[in-house]
C-alpha positions as CSV (number, residue, x, y, z in Angstrom):
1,X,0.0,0.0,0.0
2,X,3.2,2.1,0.5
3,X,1.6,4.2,3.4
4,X,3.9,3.9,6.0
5,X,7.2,2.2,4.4
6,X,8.7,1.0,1.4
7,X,8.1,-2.3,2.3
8,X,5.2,-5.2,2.3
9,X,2.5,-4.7,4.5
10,X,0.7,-7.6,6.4
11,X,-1.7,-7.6,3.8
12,X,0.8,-7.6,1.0
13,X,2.7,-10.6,2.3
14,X,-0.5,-12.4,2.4
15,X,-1.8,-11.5,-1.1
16,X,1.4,-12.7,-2.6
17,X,1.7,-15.8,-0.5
18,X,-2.0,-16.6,-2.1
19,X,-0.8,-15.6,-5.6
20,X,1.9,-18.1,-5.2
21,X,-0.4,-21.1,-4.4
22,X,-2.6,-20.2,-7.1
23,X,0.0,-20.0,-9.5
24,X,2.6,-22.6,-8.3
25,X,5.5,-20.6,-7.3
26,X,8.2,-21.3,-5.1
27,X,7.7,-20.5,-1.4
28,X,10.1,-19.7,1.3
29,X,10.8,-22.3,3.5
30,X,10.8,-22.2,7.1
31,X,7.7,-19.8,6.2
32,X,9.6,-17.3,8.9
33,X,8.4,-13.5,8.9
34,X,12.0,-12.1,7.1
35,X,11.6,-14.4,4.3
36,X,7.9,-13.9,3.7
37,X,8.9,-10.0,3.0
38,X,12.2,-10.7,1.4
39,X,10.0,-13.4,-0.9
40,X,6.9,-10.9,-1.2
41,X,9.5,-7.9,-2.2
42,X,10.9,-9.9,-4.8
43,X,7.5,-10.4,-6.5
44,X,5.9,-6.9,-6.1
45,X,8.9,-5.4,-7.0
46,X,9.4,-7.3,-9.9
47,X,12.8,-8.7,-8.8
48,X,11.4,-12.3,-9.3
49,X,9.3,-11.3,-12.3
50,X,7.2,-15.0,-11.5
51,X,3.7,-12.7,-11.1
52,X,4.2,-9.5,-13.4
53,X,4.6,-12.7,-16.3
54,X,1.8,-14.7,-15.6
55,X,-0.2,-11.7,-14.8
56,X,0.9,-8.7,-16.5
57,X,-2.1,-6.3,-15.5
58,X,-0.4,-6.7,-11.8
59,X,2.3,-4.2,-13.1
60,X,0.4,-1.7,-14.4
61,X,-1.9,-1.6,-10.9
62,X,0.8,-1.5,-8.9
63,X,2.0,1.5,-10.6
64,X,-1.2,3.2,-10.3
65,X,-1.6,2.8,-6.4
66,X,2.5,3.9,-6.6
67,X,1.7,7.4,-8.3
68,X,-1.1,8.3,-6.5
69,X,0.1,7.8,-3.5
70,X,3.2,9.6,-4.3
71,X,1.2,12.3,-5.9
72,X,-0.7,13.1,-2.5
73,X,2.3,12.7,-0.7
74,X,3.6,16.0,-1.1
75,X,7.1,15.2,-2.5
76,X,7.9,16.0,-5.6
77,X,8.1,13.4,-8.3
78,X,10.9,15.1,-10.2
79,X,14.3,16.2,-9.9
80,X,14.4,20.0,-8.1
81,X,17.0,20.9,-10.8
82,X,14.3,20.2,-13.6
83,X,14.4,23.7,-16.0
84,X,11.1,25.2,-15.4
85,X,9.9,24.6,-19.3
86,X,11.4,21.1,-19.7
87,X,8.2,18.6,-21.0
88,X,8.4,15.2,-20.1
89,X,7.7,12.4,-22.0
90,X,4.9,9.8,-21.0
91,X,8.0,6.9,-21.0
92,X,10.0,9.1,-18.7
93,X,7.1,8.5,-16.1
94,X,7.6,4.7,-15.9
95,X,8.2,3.7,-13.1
96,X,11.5,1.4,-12.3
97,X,11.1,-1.2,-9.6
98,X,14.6,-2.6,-7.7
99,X,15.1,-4.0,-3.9
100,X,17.3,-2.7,-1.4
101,X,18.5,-3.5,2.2
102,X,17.2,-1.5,4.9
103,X,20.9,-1.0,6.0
104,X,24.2,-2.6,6.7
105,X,22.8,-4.2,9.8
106,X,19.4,-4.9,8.9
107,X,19.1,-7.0,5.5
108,X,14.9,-6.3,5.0
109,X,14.4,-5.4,1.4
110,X,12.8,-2.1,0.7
111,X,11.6,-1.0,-2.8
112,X,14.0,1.2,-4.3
113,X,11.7,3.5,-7.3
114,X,12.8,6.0,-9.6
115,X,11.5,7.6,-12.6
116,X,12.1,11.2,-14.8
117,X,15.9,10.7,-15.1
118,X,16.3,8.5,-12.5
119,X,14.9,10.7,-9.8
120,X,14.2,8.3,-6.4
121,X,10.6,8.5,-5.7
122,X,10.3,8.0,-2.4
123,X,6.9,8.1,-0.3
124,X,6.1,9.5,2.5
125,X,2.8,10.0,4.5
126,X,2.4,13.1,6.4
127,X,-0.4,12.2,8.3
128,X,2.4,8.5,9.5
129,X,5.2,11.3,9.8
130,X,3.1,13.5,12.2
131,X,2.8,10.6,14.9
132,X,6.5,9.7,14.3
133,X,7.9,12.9,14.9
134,X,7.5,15.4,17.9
135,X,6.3,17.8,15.8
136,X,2.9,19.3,16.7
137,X,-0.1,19.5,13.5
138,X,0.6,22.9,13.5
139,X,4.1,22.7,13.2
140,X,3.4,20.7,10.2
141,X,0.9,23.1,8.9
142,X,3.5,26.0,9.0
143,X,5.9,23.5,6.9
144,X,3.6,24.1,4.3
145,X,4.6,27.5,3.3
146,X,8.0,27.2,3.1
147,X,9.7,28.5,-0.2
148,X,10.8,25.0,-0.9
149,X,9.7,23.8,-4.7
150,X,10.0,20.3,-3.7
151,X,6.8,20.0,-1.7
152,X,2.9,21.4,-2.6
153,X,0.2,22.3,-0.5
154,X,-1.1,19.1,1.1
155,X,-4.2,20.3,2.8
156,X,-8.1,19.9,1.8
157,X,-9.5,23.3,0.0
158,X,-12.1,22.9,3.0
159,X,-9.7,22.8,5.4
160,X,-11.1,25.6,7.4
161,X,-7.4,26.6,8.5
162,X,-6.4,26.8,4.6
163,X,-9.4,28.8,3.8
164,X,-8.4,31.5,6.4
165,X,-4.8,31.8,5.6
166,X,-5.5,31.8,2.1
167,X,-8.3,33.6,1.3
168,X,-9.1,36.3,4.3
169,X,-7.9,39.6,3.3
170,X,-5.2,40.5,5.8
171,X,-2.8,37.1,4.1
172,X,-3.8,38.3,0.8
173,X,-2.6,41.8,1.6
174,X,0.8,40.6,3.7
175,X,2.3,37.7,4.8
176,X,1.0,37.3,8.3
177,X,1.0,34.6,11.0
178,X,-1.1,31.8,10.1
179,X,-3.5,31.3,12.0
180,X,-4.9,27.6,13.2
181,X,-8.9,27.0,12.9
182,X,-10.2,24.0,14.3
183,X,-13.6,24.9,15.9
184,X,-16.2,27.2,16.4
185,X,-14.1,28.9,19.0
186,X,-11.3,29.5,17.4
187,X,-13.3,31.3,14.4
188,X,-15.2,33.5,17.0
189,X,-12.0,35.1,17.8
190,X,-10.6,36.0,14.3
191,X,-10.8,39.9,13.8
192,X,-12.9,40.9,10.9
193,X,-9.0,41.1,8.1
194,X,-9.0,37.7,9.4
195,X,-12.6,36.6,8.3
196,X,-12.3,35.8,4.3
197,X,-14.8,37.7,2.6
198,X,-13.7,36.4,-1.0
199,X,-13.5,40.6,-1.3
200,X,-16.3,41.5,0.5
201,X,-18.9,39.7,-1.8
202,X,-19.8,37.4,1.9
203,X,-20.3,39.6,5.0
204,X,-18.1,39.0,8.1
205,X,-21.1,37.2,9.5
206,X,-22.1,35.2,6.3
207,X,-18.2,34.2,6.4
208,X,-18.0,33.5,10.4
209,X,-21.1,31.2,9.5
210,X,-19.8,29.8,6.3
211,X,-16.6,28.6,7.8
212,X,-17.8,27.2,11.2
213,X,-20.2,24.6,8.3
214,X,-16.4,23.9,7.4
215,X,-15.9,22.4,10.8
216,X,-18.2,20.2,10.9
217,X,-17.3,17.4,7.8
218,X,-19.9,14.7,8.8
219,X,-23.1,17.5,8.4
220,X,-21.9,20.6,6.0
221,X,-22.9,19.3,2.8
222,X,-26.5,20.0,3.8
223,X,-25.5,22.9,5.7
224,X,-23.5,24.3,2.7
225,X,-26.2,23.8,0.1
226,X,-28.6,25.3,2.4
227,X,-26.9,28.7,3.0
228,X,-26.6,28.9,-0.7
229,X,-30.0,27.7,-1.5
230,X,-32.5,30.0,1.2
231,X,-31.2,33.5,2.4
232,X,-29.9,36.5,1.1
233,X,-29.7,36.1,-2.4
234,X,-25.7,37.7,-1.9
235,X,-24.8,34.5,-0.9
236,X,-25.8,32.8,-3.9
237,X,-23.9,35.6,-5.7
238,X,-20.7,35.0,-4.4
239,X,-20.8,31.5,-5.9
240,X,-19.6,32.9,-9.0
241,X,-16.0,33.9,-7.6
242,X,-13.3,30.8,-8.4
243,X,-12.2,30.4,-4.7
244,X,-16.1,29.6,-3.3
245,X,-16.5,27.6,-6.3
246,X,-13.3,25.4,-5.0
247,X,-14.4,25.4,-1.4
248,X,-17.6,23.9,-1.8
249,X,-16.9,21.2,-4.6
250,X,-13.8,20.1,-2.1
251,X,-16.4,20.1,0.8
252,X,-18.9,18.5,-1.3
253,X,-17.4,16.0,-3.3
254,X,-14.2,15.1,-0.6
255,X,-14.7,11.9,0.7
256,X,-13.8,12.0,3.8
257,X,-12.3,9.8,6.3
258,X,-13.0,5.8,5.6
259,X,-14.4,3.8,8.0
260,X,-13.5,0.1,8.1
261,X,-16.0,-2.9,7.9
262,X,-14.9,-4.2,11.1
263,X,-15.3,-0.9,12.8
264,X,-18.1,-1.6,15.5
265,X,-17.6,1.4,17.6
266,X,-20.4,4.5,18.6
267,X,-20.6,7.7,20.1
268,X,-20.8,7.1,24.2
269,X,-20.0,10.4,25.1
270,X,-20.9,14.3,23.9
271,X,-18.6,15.9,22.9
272,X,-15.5,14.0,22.2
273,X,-12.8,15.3,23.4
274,X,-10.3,13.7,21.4
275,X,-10.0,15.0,18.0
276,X,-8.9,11.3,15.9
277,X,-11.1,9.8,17.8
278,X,-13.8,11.9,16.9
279,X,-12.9,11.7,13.2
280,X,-13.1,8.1,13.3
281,X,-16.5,7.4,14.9
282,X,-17.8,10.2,11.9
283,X,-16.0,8.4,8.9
284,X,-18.1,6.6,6.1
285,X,-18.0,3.6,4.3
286,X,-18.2,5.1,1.0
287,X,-17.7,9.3,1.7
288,X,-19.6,11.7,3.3
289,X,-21.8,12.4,-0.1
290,X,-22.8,9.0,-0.9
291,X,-23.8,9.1,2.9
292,X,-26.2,11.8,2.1
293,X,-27.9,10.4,-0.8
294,X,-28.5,7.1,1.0
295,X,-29.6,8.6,4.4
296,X,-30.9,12.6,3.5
297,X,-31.5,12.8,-0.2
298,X,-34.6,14.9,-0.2
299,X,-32.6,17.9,1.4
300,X,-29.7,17.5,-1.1
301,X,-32.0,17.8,-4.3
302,X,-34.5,20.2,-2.8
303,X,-31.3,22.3,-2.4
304,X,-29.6,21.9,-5.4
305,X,-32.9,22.2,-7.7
306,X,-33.2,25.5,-6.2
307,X,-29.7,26.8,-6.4
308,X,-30.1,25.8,-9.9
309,X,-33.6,27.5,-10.0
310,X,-32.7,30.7,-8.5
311,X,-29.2,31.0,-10.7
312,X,-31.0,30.8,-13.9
313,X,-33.8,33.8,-12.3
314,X,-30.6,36.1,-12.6
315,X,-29.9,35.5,-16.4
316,X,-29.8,38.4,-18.3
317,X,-29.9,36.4,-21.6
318,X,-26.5,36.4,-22.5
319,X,-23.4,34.9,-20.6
320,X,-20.9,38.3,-19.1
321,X,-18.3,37.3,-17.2
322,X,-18.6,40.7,-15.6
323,X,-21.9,40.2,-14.2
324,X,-22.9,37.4,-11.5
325,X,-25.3,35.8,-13.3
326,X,-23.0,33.7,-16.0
327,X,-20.7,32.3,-13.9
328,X,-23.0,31.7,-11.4
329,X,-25.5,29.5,-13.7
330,X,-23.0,27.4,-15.6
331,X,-21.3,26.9,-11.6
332,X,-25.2,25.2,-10.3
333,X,-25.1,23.6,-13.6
334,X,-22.0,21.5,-13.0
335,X,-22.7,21.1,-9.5
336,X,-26.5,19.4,-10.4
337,X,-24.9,17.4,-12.8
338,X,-22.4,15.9,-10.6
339,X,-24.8,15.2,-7.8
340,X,-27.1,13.4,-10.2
341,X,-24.1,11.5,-11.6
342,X,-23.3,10.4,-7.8
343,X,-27.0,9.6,-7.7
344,X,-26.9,7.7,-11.1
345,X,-23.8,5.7,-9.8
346,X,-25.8,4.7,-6.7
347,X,-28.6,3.8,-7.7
348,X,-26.9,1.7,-10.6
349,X,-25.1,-0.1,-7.7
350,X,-28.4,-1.1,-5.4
351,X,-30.5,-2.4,-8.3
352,X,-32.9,-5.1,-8.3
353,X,-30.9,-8.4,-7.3
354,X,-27.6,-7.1,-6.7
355,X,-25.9,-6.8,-3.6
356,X,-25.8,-3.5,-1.7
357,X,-22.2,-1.8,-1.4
358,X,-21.6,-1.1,2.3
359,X,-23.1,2.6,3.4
360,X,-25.8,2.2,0.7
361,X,-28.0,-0.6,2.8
362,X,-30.9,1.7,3.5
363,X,-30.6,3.8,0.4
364,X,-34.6,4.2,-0.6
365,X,-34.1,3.7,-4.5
366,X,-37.8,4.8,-5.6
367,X,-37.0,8.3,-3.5
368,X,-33.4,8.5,-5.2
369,X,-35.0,7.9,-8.6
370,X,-37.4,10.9,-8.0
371,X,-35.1,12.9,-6.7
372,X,-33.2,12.7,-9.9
373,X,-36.1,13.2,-12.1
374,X,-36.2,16.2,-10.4
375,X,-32.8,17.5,-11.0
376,X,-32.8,16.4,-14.8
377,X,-36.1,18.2,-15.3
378,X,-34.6,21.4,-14.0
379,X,-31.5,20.9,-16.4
380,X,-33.7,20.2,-19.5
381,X,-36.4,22.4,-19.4
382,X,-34.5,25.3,-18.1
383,X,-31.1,25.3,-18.3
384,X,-30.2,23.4,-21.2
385,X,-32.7,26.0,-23.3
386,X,-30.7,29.0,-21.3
387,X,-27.1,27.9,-22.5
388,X,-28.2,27.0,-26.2
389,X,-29.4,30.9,-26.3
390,X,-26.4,32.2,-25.2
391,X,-24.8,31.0,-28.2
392,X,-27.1,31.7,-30.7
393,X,-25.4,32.5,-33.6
394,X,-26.8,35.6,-34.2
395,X,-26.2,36.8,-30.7
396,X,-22.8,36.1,-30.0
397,X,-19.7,36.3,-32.2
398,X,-17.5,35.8,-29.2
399,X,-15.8,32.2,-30.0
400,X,-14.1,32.3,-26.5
401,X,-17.7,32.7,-25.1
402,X,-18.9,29.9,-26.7
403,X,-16.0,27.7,-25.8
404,X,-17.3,28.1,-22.5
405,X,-21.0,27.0,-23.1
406,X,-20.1,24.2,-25.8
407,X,-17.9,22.8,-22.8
408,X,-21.1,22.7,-20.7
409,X,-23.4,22.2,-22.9
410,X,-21.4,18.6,-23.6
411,X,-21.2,18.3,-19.6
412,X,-25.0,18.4,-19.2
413,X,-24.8,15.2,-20.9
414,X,-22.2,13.5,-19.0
415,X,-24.5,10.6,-17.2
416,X,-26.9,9.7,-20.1
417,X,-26.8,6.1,-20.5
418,X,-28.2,4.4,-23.9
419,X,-31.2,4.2,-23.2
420,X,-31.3,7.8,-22.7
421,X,-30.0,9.2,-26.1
422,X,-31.9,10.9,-28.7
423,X,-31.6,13.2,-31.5
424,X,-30.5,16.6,-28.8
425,X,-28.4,14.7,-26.5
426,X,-26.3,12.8,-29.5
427,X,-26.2,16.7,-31.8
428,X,-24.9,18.0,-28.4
429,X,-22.1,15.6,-27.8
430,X,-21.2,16.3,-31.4
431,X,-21.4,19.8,-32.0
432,X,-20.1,20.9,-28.9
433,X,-17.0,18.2,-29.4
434,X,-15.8,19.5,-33.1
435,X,-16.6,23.4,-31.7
436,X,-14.1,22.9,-28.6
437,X,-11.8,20.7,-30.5
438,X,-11.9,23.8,-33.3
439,X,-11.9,26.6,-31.6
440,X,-10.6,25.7,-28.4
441,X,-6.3,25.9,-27.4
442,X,-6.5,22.9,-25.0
443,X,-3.1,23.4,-22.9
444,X,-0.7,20.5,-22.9
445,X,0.0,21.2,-19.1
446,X,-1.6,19.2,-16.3
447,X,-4.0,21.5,-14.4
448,X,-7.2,22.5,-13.4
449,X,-9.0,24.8,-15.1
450,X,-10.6,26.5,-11.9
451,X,-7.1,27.2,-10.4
452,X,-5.5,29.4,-13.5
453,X,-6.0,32.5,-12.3
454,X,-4.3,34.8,-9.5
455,X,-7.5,36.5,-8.3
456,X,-9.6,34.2,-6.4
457,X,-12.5,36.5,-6.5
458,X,-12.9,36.6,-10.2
459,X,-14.6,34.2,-11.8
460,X,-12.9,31.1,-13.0
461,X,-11.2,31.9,-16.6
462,X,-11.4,29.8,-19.9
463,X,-13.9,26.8,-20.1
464,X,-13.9,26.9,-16.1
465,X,-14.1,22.7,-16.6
466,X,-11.0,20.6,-16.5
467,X,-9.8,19.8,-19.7
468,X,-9.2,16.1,-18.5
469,X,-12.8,15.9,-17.5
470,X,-14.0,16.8,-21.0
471,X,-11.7,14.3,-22.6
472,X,-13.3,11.6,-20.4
473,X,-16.9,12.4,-21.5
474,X,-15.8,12.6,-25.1
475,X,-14.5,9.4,-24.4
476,X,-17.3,7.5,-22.7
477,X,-19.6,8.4,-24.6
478,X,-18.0,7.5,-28.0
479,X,-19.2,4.4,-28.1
480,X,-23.0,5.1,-27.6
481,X,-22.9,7.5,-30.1
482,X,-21.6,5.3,-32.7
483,X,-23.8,2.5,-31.9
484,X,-27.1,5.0,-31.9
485,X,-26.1,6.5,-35.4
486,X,-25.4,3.0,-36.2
487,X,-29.0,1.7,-35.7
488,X,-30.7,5.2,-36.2
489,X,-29.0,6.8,-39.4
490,X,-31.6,9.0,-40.4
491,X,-31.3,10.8,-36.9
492,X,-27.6,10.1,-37.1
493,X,-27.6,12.3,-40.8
494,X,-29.5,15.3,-39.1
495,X,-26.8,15.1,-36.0
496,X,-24.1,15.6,-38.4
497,X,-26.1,18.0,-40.2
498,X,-26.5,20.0,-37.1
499,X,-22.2,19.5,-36.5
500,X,-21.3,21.3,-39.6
501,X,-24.1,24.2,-39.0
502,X,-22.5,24.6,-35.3
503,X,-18.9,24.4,-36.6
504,X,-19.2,27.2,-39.5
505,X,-22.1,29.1,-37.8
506,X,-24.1,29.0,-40.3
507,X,-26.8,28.0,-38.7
508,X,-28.4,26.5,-35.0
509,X,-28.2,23.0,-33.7
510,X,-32.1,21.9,-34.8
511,X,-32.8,24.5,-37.5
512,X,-32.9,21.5,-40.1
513,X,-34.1,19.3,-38.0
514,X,-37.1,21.9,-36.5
515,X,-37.9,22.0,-40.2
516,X,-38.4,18.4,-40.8
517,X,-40.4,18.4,-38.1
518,X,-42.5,20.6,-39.2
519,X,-43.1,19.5,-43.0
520,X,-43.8,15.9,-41.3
């Protein structure tokens, strides 16, 4: 698992001690507990290349787990003396597996990695070098902002600690000392520099009551989407700046802490004193939003539907990234459709004869069903229309413009299955796919679109998606789109139809199509 050493685990020893039976390979004898690593080194690492050549696919998934544990790790992958322009090539990544002795003394192999130029890529867990160390959390937290190139920020966007010593406007002004948040008490005594506004778009109240939600990880999804949802339409407002927009997908769509099968334990005493303990009795089997839809889903949709409802009130019929309204409808619009894609993956998992993934046992599927009919509806019948308007031909000549609504006007079809398609949902995925691909300067740098900008109260820049995420719908829903203009070429003709009238702007999405309607 490479969590705490270099080294097989107790559960690594034992999965390549089965793999060996299975497969026939030799086994050290005395079975004592040095040879059981030495032996399971050897075949994880690829040393004794007996596993990786029966079963290839083992290489490539332990290379997977490798990087992104490394990645989360907070070392750097490459070499600090790496030119600042230099582009790596995808074989440069590979990983190389050796074994080494622990020491002169002490003969226990560890895995010995490197990769880009033979850089060592050594993992280490901050959380497992916390409780090795005498350093305190906050000592650790204050690590984080050293000038060193070799480490990145570590901590959750929803860490409420990170969101005050990033975004409040007295560490945004100067470099003050940070400041640890942990509870409600601590964020009753920040002065009102110290409260982050996101430049006075939240009130110091608004922000003291935003960011004690952030304290509380087992309940602030609802909270969250409830302080957006009802109030003072400001709050809903502020959603279109790129650093709220952050915040709440990371408190939304974080998992959370995971909480074993085998854990039996329960709350016996209010409150807790003891912080990990009190993190571990609030973890979840499958993260904290799957825990909503299975146990609160009413108050998640009922929220979200009128976030989404209220955004699309403020339209001013054209998309202005000057004005609230823009950034703030395509924002609710991404956030519905990943809710209802968390929804859609859940209720795929609890259908009818198949066995219930642990933390989804009392999920009510009929209530999850209409709660997603209930999203969708909003999506189709009002927001879909909205978007397709904004980049009417005839009203907007701006092509970066309508990069930005092509990109999420292909993202509101991101969890149609088969079954769904039709002639607007498969002219969508088309259109919008040769526009961005056209039009569009995809970067060949690994980032996220949200975070390419220095002023966090601006609204995010470019397609405000990440480019990997619109790759991966393109992707997935390749296939269905063949295999419907496969069986349905007529409507397959009119989809293409509709690609070269979007691509040349000579025309709308269904103008052909509205017409054959219409003589029919």
């Amino acid at each position: 698992t490479f969590v705490l050493y270099l080294k097989p685990m107790k559960g690594d020893i034992e999965l390549m001690n089965q793999l060996s039976i299975q497969l026939a390979l030799v086994r050290p004898y005395p079975p004592t507990e040095k040879a059981m690593v030495a032996h399971a080194s050897s075949l994880i690492s690829g040393v004794n290349g007996a596993v990786i050549e029966v079963l290839p696919e083992f290489e490539y998934f332990r290379d997977i787990i490798f990087h992104f544990k490394h990645s989360v790790s907070g070392k750097a992958a490459t070499p600090p003396s790496t030119p600042e322009n230099y582009t790596w090539k995808p074989s440069e990544a590979t990983l190389k597996w050796t074994t080494k002795p622990t020491s002169s003394e002490d003969t226990t192999p560890l895995y010995h990695v490197t990769a880009f130029r033979g850089h060592h890529q050594e993992f280490v867990d901050p959380a497992a070098v916390t409780k090795t160390t005498s350093k305190s959390a906050f000592s650790n937290f204050l690590s984080f902002f050293g000038k060193s190139s070799a480490e990145r920020t570590k901590l959750s966007c929803a860490d409420p600690t990170n969101i005050v010593n990033t975004c409040a406007e007295k560490f945004q002004k100067s470099k003050g000392k940070p400041i640890q948040v942990k509870n409600e008490d601590d964020i009753l005594h920040l002065t009102t520099p110290e409260l982050p506004t996101f430049g006075s778009i939240l009130s110091p109240s608004d922000a003291e009551r935003f960011l004690q939600f952030m304290t509380a990880p087992y309940i602030r999804i609802p909270l969250i989407l409830d302080f957006f949802a009802n109030g003072d339409p400001g709050r809903l407002a502020a959603l279109k700046s790129k650093s709220l927009q952050l915040i709440v997908d990371a408190a939304m769509f974080e998992p959370g802490m995971w909480r074993r099968a085998d854990f039996t334990d329960t709350v016996t005493e209010i409150p807790v004193i003891e912080e990990d303990k009190l993190q571990t009795l609030l973890a979840t089997p499958m993260g904290t939003l799957f825990n909503e839809i299975a146990k609160s889903p009413d108050v998640l949709t009922s929220c979200v539907v009128k976030i989404l409802e209220r955004a699309l009130d403020m339209d001013v019929g054209k998309y202005n990234k000057k004005s609230t309204s823009g950034p703030l409808i395509l924002y609710a619009v991404r956030l519905a459709v990943r809710i209802e894609g968390f929804m859609k993956f859940a209720l795929n998992k609890c259908g009818p004869g198949k066995q219930r993934p642990r933390g989804l046992e009392s999920m009510d599927n009929i209530k999850i069903e209409a709660c997603m009919k209930k999203i969708r509806k909003m999506l189709d019948e009002q927001a879909f229309p909205t978007l397709e308007y904004w980049i009417d031909p005839s009203r907007t000549k701006n092509v970066d413009i309508s990069c930005l609504v092509h990109a999420h006007l292909l993202y509101l079809f991101k969890n149609y299955t088969y079954e769904e398609f039709d002639f607007r949902s498969v002219s969508v995925l088309l259109s919008s796919q040769v526009y961005l691909m056209i039009n569009h300067r995809f970067s060949n740098q690994i980032y996220d679109d949200l975070a390419d900008t220095a002023d966090p109260t601006k609204p995010p820049s470019s397609i405000q998606l990440a480019q990997t995420e619109v790759f991966d719908i393109i992707q997935t829903q390749r296939h269905k789109i063949m295999r419907y203009m496969r069986e349905k070429p007529s409507e397959g003709d009119d989809a293409m139809e509709a690609v070269v009238r979007v691509a040349t702007g000579t025309g709308t999405r269904t103008e052909s199509f509205d017409a054959k309607i219409q003589k029919s």
